[in-house]
Structure formats: structure tokens, C-alpha cells
N, C-alpha and C positions, 0 to 999 in steps of 0.2 A: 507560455504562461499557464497554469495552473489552470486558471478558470477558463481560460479556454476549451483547454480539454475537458472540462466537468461541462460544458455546454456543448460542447459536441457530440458528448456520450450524451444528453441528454436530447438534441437532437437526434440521434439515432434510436431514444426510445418513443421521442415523435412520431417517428416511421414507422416503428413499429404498432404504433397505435393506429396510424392511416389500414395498416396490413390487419391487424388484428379489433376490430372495432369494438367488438364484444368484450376485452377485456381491458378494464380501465388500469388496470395495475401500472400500465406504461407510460399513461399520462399522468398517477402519483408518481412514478420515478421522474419521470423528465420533469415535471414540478419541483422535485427534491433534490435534481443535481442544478435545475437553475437556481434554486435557493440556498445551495452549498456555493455555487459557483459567487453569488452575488455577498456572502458571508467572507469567503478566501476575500475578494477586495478591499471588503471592509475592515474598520478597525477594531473589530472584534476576535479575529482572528488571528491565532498564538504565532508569535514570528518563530519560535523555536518550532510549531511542527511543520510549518511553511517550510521553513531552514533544513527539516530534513527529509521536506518531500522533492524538495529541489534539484538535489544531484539525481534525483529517477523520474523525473521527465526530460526524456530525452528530443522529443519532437513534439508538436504539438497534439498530436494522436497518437502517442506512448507515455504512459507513467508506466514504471516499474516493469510485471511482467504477467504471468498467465495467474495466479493468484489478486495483484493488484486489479488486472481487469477484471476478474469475475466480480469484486468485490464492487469497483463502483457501476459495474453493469445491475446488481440488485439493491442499490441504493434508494430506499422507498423502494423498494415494487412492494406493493401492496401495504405498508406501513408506512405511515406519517414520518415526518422526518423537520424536527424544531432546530433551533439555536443546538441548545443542550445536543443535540443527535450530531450535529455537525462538527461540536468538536471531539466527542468520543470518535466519530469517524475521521477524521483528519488523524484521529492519533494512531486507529487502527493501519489505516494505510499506509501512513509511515514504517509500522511493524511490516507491513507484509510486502512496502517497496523493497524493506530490506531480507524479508524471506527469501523476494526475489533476486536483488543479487547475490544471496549468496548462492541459490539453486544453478544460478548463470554461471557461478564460479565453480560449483562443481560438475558443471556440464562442459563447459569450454576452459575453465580454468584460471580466469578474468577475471576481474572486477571492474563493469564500465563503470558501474557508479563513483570507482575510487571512496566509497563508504565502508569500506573493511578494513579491521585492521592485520596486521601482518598473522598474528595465530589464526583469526578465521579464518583469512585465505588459506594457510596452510593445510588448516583443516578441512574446508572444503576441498583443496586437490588432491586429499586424501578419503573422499568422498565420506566424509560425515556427515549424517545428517542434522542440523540442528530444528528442532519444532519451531513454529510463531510464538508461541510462548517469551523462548528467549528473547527474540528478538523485542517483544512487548515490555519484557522487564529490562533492554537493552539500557535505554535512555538514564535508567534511575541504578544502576549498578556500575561500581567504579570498574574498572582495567582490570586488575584483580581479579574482582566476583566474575567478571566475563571472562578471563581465562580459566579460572577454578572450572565454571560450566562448562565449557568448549572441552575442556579435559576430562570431565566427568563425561560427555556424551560418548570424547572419542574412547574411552574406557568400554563405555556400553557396547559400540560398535566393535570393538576388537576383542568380542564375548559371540 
């Protein structure tokens, strides 16, 4: 579940706070992932970006991949973190669970997410890169507009 993992990264900035006492930075984050965490349960929170953070948590200590963790690893540290922050972050992370499988797919060739569709993967095992960007404008551009992009990037890349 979701909020699991946003509470156990947030117990891990606990720890770090026990380690680090002088810097309070880690106890605003672990503040700010319990209060994402307790936000994901409630009903305030979007079921569509629920919905696509879901195929990239795959255990209860993985969402996504090495970008997804950095991102909710500085979640508050050191900035407040409201309502409003929590849903531009829930939308963010969705972009960069999908940064991350695509980066999985061009590294092993895969998709565990099964969140790509057939041009991206090709694209990724053709080792294109695409930015977070796309992916952030993924959700609101038809089939179309994301093949047009995928193709304008592999353009770029085969320069």
C-alpha cells in the first residue's frame, strides 16, 4: 500500500533524525511523508494519480526506481509541505515512477510496470532517452501527441 511506503520512508527520516540531531530538516520530512501518507488514505486524494502510482509500487519498500526514491527521500526536508504540496507531489511521482520504468526498460529491456505502451518500449530498447517532462505531459496528451514526441526525441537521438 502506498501509505505504507510513504511511512516508512518517513520512519527512515526519523532515524535519521535520532543520527543527525542538529538538523531538524528530517523531522520536517518525516512530518511531511506522514502527512502525505495520512492525505493518500483519505478522501481527498485523486484516484487517477493513485491509479497510476500503483502499477510502481511493487513491494512495500519500492515505488518506482532511483529517481522516484530520491524524490520522496526530500519530501519536506527542510520545506513545509500542505494539502496543496501533496497533490502536485503525488502528480509528480507518478511522472517519474514512469521516468522510471521507462529507464528499467531501457536498461533491461522490460517493462515491470506493464505502464508503457508498445512505441515507448520500442523506443526505449532502442535506447532513447525521453526527459520527465514527457512523461509529466503524458497523462493529458492523446496516443497521437505521445507517439509524435517519442518520435521527435528518437529523431534527436539518431543526430
Amino acid at each position: 500500500m502506498l501509505s505504507d511506503y510513504l511511512r516508512s520512508q518517513a520512519e527512515w527520516r526519523r532515524q535519521e533524525q535520532k543520527d543527525y540531531p542538529m538538523d531538524m530538516r528530517n523531522e520536517k520530512s518525516a512530518a511531511a511523508l506522514e502527512s502525505l501518507a495520512e492525505f493518500v488514505d483519505g478522501p481527498d486524494a485523486s484516484s487517477a494519480a493513485l491509479d497510476r502510482l500503483r502499477p510502481h509500487l511493487f513491494d512495500e519498500n519500492t515505488l518506482g526506481g532511483e529517481q522516484t526514491k530520491r524524490a520522496v527521500s526530500r519530501y519536506g526536508y527542510g520545506t513545509a509541505a500542505t494539502r496543496g504540496h501533496h497533490v502536485a507531489f503525488l502528480e509528480e511521482l507518478g511522472a517519474r515512477c514512469e521516468l522510471d520504468a521507462y529507464d528499467h526498460a531501457r536498461e533491461h529491456g522490460e517493462d515491470r510496470s506493464r505502464t508503457l505502451v508498445a512505441f515507448e518500449l520500442a523506443a526505449a530498447k532502442a535506447g532513447v532517452a525521453l526527459p520527465l517532462r514527457y512523461f509529466e505531459r503524458r497523462p493529458h496528451s492523446t496516443q497521437a501527441e505521445q507517439r509524435q514526441a517519442v518520435e521527435g526525441y528518437s529523431a534527436e537521438n539518431a543526430e
